[in-house]
BAVEXDREN-538825 format. One line per 3 residues: number of its first residue (from 1); for each residue y, z, x of C-alpha. Coordinates in Angstrom, 3 decimals, decimal comma. Example, Ala and Ser with C-alpha at 12.3 -4.5 7.8 and 13.67 -1.06 7.14 Angstrom:
# residues 2
1> -4,500/7,800/12,300 ~ -1,060/7,140/13,670
***
This chain:
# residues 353
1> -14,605/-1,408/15,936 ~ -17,515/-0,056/17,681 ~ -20,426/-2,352/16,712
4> -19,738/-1,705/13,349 ~ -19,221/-4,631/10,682 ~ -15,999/-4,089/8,921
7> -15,183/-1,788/5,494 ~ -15,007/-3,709/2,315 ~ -13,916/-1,218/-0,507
10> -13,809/-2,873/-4,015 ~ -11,589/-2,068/-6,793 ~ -10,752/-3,500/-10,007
13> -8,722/-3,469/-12,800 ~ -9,161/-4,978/-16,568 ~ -9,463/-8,749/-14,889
16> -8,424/-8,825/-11,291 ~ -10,384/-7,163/-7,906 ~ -8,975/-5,938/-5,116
19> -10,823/-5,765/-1,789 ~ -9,886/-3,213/1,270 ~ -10,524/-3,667/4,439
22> -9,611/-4,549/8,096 ~ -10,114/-8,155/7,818 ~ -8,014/-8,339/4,569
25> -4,394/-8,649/3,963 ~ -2,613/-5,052/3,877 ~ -3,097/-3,494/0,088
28> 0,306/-2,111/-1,439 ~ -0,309/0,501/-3,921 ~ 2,704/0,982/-5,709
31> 3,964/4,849/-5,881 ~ 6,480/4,846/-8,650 ~ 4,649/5,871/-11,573
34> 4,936/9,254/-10,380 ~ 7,243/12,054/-12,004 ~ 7,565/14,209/-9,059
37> 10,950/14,297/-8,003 ~ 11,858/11,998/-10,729 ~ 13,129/14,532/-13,587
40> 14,384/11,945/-16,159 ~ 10,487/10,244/-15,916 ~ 8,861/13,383/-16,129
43> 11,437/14,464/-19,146 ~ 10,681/11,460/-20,682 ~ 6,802/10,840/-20,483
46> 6,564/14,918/-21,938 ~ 7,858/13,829/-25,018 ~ 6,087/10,573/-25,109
49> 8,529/7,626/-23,802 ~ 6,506/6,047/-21,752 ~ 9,670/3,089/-21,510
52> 10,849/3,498/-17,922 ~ 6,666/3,686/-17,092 ~ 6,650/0,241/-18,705
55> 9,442/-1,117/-16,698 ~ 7,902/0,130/-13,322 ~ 4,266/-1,358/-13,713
58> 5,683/-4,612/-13,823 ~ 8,218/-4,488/-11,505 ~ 6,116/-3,174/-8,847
61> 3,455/-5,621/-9,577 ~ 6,159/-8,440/-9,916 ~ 7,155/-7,326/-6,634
64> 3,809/-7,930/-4,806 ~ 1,930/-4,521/-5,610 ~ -1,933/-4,880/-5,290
67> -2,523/-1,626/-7,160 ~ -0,711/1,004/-8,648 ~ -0,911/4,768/-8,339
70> -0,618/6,750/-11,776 ~ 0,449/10,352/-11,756 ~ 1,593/12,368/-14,682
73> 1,781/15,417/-12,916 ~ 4,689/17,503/-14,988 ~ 4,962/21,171/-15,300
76> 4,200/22,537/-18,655 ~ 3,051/19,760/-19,990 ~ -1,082/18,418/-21,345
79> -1,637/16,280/-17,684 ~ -5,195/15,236/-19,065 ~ -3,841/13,639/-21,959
82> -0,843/12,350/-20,946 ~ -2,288/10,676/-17,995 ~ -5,276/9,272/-19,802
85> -2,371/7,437/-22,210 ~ -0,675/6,770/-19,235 ~ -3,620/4,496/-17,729
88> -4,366/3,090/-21,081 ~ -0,367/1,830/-21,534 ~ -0,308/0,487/-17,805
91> -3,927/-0,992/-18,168 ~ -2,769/-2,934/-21,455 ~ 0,450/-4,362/-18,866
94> -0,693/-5,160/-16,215 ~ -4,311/-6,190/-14,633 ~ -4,347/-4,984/-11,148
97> -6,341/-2,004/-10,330 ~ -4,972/2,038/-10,652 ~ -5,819/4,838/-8,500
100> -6,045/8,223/-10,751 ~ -3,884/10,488/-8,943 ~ -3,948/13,889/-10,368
103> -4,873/17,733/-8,468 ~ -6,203/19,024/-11,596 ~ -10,170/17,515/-12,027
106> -9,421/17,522/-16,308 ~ -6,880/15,267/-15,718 ~ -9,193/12,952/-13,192
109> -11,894/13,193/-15,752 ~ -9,680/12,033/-18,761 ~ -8,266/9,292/-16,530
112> -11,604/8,169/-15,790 ~ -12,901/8,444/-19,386 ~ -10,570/5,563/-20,595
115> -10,122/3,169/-17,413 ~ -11,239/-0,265/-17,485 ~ -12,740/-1,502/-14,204
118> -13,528/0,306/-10,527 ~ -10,891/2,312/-10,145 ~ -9,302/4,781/-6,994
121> -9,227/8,292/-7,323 ~ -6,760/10,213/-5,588 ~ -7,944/13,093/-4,245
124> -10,569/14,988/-2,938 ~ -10,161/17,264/-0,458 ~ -12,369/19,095/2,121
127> -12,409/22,609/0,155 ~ -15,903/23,088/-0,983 ~ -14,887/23,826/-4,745
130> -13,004/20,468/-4,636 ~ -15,594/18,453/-3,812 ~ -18,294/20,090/-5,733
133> -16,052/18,915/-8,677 ~ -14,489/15,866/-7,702 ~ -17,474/13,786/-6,097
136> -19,994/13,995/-8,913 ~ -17,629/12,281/-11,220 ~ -17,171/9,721/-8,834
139> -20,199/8,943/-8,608 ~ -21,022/9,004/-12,497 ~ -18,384/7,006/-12,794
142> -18,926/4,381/-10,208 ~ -15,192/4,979/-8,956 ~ -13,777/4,779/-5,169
145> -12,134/7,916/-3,851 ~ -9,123/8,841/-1,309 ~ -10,628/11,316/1,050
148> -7,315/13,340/2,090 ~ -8,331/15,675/5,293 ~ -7,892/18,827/4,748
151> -9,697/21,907/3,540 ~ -9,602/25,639/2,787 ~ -7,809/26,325/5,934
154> -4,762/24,099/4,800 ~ -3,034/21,058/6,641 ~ -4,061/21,015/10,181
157> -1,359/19,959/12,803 ~ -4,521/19,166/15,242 ~ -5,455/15,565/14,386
160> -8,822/16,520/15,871 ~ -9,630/18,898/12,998 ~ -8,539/16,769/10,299
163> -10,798/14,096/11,593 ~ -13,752/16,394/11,454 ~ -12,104/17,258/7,995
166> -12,487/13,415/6,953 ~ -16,241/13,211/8,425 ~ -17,573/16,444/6,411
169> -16,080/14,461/3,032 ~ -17,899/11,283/3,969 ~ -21,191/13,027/4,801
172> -20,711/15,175/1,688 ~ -20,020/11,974/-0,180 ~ -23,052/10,513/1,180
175> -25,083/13,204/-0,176 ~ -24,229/12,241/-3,792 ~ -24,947/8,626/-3,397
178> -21,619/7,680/-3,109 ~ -21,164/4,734/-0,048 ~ -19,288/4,901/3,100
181> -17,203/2,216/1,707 ~ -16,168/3,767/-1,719 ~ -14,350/6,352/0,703
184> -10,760/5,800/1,508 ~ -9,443/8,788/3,953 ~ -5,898/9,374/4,576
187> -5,554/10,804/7,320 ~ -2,043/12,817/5,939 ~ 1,472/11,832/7,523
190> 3,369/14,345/8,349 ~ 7,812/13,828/8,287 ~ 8,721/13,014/11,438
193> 11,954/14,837/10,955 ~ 9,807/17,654/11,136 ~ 6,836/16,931/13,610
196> 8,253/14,547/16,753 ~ 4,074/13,231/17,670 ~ 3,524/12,826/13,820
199> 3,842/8,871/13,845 ~ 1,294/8,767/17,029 ~ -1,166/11,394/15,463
202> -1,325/8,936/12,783 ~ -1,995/6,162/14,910 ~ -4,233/7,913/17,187
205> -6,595/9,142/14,094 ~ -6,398/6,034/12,040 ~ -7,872/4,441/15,279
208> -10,594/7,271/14,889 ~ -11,199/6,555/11,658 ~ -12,185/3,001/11,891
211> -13,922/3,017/15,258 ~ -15,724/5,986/14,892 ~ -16,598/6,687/10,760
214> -15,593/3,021/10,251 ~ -14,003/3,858/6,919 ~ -10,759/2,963/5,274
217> -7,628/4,125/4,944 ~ -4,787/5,461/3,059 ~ -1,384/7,276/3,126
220> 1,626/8,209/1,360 ~ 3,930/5,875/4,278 ~ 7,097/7,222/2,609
223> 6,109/10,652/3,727 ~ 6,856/10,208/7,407 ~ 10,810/9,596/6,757
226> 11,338/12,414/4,585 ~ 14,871/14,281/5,056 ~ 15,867/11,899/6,742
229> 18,710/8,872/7,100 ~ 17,774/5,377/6,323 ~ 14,113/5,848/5,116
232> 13,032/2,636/4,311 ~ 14,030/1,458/7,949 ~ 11,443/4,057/9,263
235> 8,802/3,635/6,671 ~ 9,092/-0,721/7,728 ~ 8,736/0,282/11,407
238> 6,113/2,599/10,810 ~ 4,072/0,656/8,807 ~ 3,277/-2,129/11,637
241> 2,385/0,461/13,919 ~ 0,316/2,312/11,720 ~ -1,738/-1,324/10,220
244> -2,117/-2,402/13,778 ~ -4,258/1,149/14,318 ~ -6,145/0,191/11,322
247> -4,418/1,791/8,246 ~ -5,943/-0,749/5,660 ~ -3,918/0,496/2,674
250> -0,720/2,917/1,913 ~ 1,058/4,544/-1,098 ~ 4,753/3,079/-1,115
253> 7,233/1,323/-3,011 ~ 7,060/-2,717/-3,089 ~ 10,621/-2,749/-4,297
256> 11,758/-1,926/-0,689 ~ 12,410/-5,408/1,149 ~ 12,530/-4,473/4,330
259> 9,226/-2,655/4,132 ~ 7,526/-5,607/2,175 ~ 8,820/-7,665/4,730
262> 7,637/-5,462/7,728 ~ 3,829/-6,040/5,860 ~ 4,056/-9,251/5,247
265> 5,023/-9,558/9,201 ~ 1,975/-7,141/10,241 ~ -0,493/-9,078/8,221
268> 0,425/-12,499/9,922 ~ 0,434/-10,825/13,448 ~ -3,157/-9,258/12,271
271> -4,274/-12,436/11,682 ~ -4,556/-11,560/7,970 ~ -2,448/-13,934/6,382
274> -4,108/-17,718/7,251 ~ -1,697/-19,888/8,722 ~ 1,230/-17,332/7,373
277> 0,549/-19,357/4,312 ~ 1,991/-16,414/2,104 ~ 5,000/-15,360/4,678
280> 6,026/-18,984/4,516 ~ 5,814/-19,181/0,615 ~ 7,554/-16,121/0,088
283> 10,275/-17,204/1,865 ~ 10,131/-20,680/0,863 ~ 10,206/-19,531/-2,812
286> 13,210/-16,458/-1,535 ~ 15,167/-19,942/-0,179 ~ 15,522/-21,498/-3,480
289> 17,879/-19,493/-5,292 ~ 19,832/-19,535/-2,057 ~ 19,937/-23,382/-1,895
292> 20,750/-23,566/-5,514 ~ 23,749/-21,179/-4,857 ~ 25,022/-23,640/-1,755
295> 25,123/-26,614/-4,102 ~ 26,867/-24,542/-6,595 ~ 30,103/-23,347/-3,910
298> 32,954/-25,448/-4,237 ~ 33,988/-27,619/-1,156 ~ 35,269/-25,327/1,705
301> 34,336/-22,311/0,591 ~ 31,763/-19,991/2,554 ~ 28,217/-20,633/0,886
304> 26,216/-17,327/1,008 ~ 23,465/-16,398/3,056 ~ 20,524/-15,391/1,353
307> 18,763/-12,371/2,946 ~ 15,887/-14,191/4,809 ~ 18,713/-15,987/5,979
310> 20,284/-12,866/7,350 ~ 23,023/-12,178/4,996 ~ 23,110/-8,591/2,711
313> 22,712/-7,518/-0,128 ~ 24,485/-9,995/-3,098 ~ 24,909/-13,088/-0,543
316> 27,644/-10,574/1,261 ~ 27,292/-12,760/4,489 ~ 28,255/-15,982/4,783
319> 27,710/-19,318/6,944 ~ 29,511/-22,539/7,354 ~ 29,979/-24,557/3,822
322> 26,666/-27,544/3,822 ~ 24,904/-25,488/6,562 ~ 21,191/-25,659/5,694
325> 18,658/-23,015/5,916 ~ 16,521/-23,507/9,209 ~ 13,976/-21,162/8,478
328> 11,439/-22,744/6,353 ~ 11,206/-25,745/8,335 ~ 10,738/-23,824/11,549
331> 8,114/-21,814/9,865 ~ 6,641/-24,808/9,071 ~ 6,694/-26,432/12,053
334> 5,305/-23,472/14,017 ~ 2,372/-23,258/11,210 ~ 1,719/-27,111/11,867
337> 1,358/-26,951/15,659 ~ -1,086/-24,077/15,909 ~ -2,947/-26,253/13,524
340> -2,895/-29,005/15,676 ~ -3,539/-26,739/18,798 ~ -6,689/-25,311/16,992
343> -8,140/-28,240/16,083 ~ -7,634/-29,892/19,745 ~ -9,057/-26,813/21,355
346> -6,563/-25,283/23,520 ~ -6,572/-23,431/26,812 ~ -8,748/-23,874/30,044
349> -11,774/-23,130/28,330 ~ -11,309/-25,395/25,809 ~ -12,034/-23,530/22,959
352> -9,580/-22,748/20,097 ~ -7,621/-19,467/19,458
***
């Protein structure tokens, strides 16, 4: 950051807050409660099931989800109110906060009408009709917005002009009272299947962002694998790379291991997760059902490996019979001695880390 103090951006849902910034752990905002590309959802929330919607709020937030994104964007159909029931159903289920995500403003302004709490809306955009629109019920509302940069010229491949893109929505936001901080850009990932620099235009104008408007972020991180091979392995690289430039929140699925596990990682290596208190938990927790499985296997027989410990999916690896799991304790360990370390004061100039 240049000189600035860091971004809080505060959300909330019908009992619990959610604060983004750089100095906070990495906010997952679930994507699944979203019928594009998902005909059986879309089939089934036009004619009112809203069952498989159900299932997916509390999966996602049983998987770790800070927030979830609600879309009910589906051809043909009355977006307004199904998405306003849409927010009320997933409000009554869960208590985390929602960001609106809808292209047509009716369907915003229902959403908004009915939510309990701060909410995210995603989108505005930089086309002067869009904003116009969007920001005054933003700020009648008291809501937070995603800032995506682009305008009535379309999706710029120059990273330069979508950062001017981002600043003309903050300034514009500005103008109607609405804070730096209630501004969450994304920046737009492009598929790198498509665009080789994509990943470091991301990185270069996430940087941008925070050192130079010193505003949040956002992104849809599944974007920058589509069409192509083993997806969530790029979206858990890319998501490192992209936090460690300063992306402070993304659009993705918490149901993906690997790429919970790659944010976990990131947060710990931002100094974000104290200690790793919560990457040693997670896996301490993740080791149970493993250990419980060991005492279970019949003398001689492989015992399975649980996936922290390596192994696949459904324990398909296996280790010597009354091996133990070395992980936790080495986590531990680790966690113990930079404790230690701090408190002692390491290092020539004897001051801590």
């Amino acid at each position: 950051m240049t000189g600035r103090s860091a971004t809080h951006t505060i959300v909330s849902g019908t009992r619990r807050e959610v604060v983004i910034g750089f100095d906070r752990p990495f906010t997952i905002i679930g994507e699944r409660i979203n019928p594009t590309g998902r005909k059986l959802l879309a089939e089934e929330m036009k004619a009112g099931d809203f069952s498989r919607v159900e299932r997916d709020a509390v999966a996602q937030v049983e998987a770790g989800a800070h927030m979830l994104d609600v879309n009910a964007g589906i051809p043909l159909a009355d977006e307004p109110a199904i998405l306003a029931r849409t927010i009320q159903l997933v409000q009554s289920l869960v208590d985390v906060p929602l960001s609106i995500d809808s292209s047509i403003v009716e369907a915003l302004e229902a959403g908004l009408a009915v939510y309990q709490g701060k909410p995210l809306v995603n989108s505005v955009t930089g086309e002067e009709e869009r904003m116009e629109r969007v920001l005054p019920l933003i700020k009648r509302y008291g809501a937070a917005v995603v800032a995506i940069s682009n305008d009535d010229t379309g999706i710029s491949e120059d990273p330069d002009v979508r950062f001017e893109v981002a600043r003309r929505i903050v300034e514009r936001a500005a103008d109607y009272g609405i804070p730096r901080e209630d501004v969450i850009v994304d920046p737009l990932v492009m598929p790198i299947g498509a665009m080789a620099t994509a990943g470091q235009q991301v990185f270069r104008l996430v940087r941008r962002l925070r050192e130079e408007l010193g505003v949040n972020t956002t992104c849809g991180a599944s974007n920058v694998s589509f069409g192509m091979p083993d997806r969530e392995r790029i979206n858990g690289a890319f998501l490192p790379m992209a936090i460690a430039s300063g992306l402070t929140s993304a659009i993705t699925n918490p149901l993906a291991a690997e790429v919970k596990a790659a944010i976990m990682a990131a947060d710990v290596l931002m100094g974000n997760d104290q200690d790793a208190a919560r990457w040693i938990r997670a896996h301490r927790d993740a080791a149970l059902p493993a250990v419980a499985a060991r005492a279970a296997t019949p003398p001689g027989a492989p015992a399975p490996l649980s996936l922290i410990e390596g192994g696949g999916p459904g324990g398909e690896s296996h280790r010597p019979a009354g091996s133990r799991p070395r992980i936790n304790r080495r986590a531990l360990a680790a966690a113990a001695a930079m404790r230690d370390a701090g408190g002692r004061g390491v290092g020539s100039s004897g001051t801590g880390a």
